[in-house]
C-alpha positions as protocol buffer text, in pm:
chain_id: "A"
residue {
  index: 1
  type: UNK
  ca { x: 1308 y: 14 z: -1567 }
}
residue {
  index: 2
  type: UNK
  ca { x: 1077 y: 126 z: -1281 }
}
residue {
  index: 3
  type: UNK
  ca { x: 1137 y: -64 z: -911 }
}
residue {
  index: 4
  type: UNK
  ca { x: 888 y: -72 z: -629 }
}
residue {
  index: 5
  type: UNK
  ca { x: 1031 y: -224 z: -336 }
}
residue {
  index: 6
  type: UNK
  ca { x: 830 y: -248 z: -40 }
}
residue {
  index: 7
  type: UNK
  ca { x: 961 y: -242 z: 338 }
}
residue {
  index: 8
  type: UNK
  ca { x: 821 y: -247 z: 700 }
}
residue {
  index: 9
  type: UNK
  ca { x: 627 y: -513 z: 739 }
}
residue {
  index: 10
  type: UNK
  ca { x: 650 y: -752 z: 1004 }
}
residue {
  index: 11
  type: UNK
  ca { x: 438 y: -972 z: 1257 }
}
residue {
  index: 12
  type: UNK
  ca { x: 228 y: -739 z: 1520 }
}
residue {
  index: 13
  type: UNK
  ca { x: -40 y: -759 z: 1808 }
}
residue {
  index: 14
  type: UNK
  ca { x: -394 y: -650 z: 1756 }
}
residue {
  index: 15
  type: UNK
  ca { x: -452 y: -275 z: 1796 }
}
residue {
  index: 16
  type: UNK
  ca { x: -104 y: -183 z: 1710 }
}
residue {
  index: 17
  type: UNK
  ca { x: 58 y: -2 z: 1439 }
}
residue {
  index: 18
  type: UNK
  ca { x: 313 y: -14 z: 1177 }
}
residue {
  index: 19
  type: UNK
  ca { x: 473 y: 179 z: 904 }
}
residue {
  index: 20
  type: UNK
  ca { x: 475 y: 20 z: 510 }
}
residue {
  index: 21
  type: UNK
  ca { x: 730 y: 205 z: 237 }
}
residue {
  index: 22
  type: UNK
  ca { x: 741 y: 188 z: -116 }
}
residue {
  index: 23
  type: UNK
  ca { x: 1061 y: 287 z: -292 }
}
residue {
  index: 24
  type: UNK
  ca { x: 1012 y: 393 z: -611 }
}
residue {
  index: 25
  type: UNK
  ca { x: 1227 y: 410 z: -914 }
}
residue {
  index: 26
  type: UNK
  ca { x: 1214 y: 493 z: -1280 }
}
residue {
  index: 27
  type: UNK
  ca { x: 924 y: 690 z: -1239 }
}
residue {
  index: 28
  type: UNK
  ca { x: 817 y: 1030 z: -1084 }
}
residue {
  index: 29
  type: UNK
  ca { x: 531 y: 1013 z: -838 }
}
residue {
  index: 30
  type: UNK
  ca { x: 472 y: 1368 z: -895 }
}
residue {
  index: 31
  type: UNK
  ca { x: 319 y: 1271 z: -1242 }
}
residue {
  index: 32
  type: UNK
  ca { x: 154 y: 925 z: -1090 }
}
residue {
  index: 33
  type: UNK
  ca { x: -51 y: 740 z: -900 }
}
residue {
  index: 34
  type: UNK
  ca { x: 34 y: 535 z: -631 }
}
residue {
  index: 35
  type: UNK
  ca { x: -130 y: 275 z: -431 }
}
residue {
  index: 36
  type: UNK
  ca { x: -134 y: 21 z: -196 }
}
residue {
  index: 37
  type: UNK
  ca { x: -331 y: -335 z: -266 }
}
residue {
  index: 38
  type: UNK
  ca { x: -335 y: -662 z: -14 }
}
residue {
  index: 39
  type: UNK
  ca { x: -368 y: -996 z: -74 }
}
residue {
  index: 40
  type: UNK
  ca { x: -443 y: -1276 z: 210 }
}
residue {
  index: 41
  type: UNK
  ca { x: -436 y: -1673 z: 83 }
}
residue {
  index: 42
  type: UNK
  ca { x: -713 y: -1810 z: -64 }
}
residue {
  index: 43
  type: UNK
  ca { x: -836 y: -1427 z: -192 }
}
residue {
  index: 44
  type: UNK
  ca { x: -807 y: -1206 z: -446 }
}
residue {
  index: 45
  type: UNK
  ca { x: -610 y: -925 z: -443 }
}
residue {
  index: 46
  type: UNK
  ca { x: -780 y: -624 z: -323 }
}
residue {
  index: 47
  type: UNK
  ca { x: -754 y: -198 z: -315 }
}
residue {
  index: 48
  type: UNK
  ca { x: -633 y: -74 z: 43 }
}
residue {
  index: 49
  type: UNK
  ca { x: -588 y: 283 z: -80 }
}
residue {
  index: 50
  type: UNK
  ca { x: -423 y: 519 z: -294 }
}
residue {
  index: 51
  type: UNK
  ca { x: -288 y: 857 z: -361 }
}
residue {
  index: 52
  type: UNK
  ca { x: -237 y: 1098 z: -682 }
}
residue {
  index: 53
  type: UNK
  ca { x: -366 y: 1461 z: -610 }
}
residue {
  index: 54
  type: UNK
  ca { x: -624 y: 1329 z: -333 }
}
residue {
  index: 55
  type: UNK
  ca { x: -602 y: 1013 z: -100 }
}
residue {
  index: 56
  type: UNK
  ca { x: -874 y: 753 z: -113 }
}
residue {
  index: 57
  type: UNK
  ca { x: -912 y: 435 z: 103 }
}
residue {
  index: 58
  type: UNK
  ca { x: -1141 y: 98 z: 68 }
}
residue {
  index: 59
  type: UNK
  ca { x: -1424 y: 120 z: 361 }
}
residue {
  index: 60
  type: UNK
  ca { x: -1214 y: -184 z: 541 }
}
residue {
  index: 61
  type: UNK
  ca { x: -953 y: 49 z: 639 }
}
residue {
  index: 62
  type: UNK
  ca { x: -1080 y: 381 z: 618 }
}
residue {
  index: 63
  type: UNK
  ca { x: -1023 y: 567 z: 969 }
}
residue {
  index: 64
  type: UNK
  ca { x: -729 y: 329 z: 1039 }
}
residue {
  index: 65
  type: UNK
  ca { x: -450 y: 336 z: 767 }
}
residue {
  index: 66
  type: UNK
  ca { x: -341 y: 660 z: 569 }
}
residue {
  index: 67
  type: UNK
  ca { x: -121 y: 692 z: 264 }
}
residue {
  index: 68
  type: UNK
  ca { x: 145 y: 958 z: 205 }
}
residue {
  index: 69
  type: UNK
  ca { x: 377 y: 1015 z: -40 }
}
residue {
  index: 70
  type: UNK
  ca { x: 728 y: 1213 z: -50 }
}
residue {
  index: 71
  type: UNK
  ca { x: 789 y: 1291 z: -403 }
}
residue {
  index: 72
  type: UNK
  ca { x: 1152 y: 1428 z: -345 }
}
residue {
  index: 73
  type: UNK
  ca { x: 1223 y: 1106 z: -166 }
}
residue {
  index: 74
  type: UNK
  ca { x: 1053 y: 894 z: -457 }
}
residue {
  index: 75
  type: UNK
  ca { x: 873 y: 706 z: -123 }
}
residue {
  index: 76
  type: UNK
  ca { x: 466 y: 670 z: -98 }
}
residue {
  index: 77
  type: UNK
  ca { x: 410 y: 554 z: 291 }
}
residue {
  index: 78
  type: UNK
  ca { x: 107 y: 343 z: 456 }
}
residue {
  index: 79
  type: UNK
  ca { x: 59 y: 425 z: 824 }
}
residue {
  index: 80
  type: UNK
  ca { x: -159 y: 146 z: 950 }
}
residue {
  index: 81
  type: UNK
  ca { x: -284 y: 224 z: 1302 }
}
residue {
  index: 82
  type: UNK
  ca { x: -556 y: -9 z: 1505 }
}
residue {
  index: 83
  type: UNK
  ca { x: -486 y: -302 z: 1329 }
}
residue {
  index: 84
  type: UNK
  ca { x: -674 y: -622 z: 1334 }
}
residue {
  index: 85
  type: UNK
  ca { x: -622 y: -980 z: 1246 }
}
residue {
  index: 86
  type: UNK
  ca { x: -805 y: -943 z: 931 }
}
residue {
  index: 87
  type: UNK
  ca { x: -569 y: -720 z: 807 }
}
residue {
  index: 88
  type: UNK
  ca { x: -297 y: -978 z: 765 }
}
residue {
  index: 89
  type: UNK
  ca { x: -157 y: -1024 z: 363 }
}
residue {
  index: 90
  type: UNK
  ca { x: 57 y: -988 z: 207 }
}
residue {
  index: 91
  type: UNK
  ca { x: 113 y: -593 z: 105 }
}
residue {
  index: 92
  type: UNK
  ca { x: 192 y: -441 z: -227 }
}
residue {
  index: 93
  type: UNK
  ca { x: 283 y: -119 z: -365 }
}
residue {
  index: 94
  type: UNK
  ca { x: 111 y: -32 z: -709 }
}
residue {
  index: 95
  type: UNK
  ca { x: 228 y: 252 z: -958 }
}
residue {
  index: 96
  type: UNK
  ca { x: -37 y: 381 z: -1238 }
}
residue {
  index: 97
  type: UNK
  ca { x: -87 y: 658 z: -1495 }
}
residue {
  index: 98
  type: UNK
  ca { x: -436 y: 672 z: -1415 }
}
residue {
  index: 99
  type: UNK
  ca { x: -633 y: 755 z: -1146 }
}
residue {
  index: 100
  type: UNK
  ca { x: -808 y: 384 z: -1037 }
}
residue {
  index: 101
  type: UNK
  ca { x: -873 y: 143 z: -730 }
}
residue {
  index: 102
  type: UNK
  ca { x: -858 y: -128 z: -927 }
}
residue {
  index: 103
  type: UNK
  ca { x: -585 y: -390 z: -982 }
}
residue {
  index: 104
  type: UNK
  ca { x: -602 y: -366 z: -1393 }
}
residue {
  index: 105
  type: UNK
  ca { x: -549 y: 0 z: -1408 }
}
residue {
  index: 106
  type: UNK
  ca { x: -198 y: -26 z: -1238 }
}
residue {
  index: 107
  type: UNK
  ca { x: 152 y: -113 z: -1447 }
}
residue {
  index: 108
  type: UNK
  ca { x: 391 y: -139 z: -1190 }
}
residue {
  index: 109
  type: UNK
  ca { x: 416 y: -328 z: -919 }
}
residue {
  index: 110
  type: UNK
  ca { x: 655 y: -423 z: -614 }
}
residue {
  index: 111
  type: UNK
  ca { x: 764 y: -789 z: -480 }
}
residue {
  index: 112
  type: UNK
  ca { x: 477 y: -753 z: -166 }
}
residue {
  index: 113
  type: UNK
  ca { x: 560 y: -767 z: 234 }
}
residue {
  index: 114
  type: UNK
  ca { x: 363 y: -941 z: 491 }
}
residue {
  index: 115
  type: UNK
  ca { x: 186 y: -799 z: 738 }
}
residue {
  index: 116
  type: UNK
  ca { x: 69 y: -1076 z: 1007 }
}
residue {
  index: 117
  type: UNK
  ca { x: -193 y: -911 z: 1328 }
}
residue {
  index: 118
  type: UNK
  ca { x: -220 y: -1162 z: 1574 }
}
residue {
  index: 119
  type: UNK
  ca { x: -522 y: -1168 z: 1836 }
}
């Protein structure tokens, strides 16, 4: 049975940074992609960024968060630097066989953590 369990979020001022983790089990992210999705109340769940043999990000966070992934330690990482109050949601770690930024293409999923910016 694969298991994504996020970590590291928490409640932060404007402009600073924090540190997301995925562990991952039942799978090897050697042979898969992983990514990282949001979702704030009231929207739909949407692609942050993601990482298989290249990294890619969505243009609201490009420049500002960066994914990394430790395949020995079965962890994929989101450093989130700069942050703003729009980037409060609710975080979640996404496993796929396929290379995608969408929210169909992925089959495995963790429970989410919340990231809250305030101004």
């Amino acid at each position: 049975q694969v298991q994504l369990v996020e970590s590291g979020g928490g409640l932060v001022q404007a402009g600073d940074s924090l540190r997301l983790a995925c562990a991952a089990s039942g799978l090897a992210l050697s042979s898969t992609t992983m990514a990282w999705f949001r979702q704030a109340p009231g929207k739909e769940r949407e692609f942050v960024a993601a990482i298989r043999w290249s990294d890619t990000y969505a243009d609201s966070v490009k420049g500002r968060f960066a994914i990394a992934r430790d395949n020995a330690k079965n962890t994929v990482y989101l450093q989130m630097n700069s942050l703003k109050p729009e980037d409060t949601a609710v975080y979640y770690c996404a496993a796929g066989r396929h290379w995608a930024t969408v929210v169909a293409s992925y089959d495995y999923w963790g429970q989410g953590t919340q990231v809250t910016v305030s101004s």
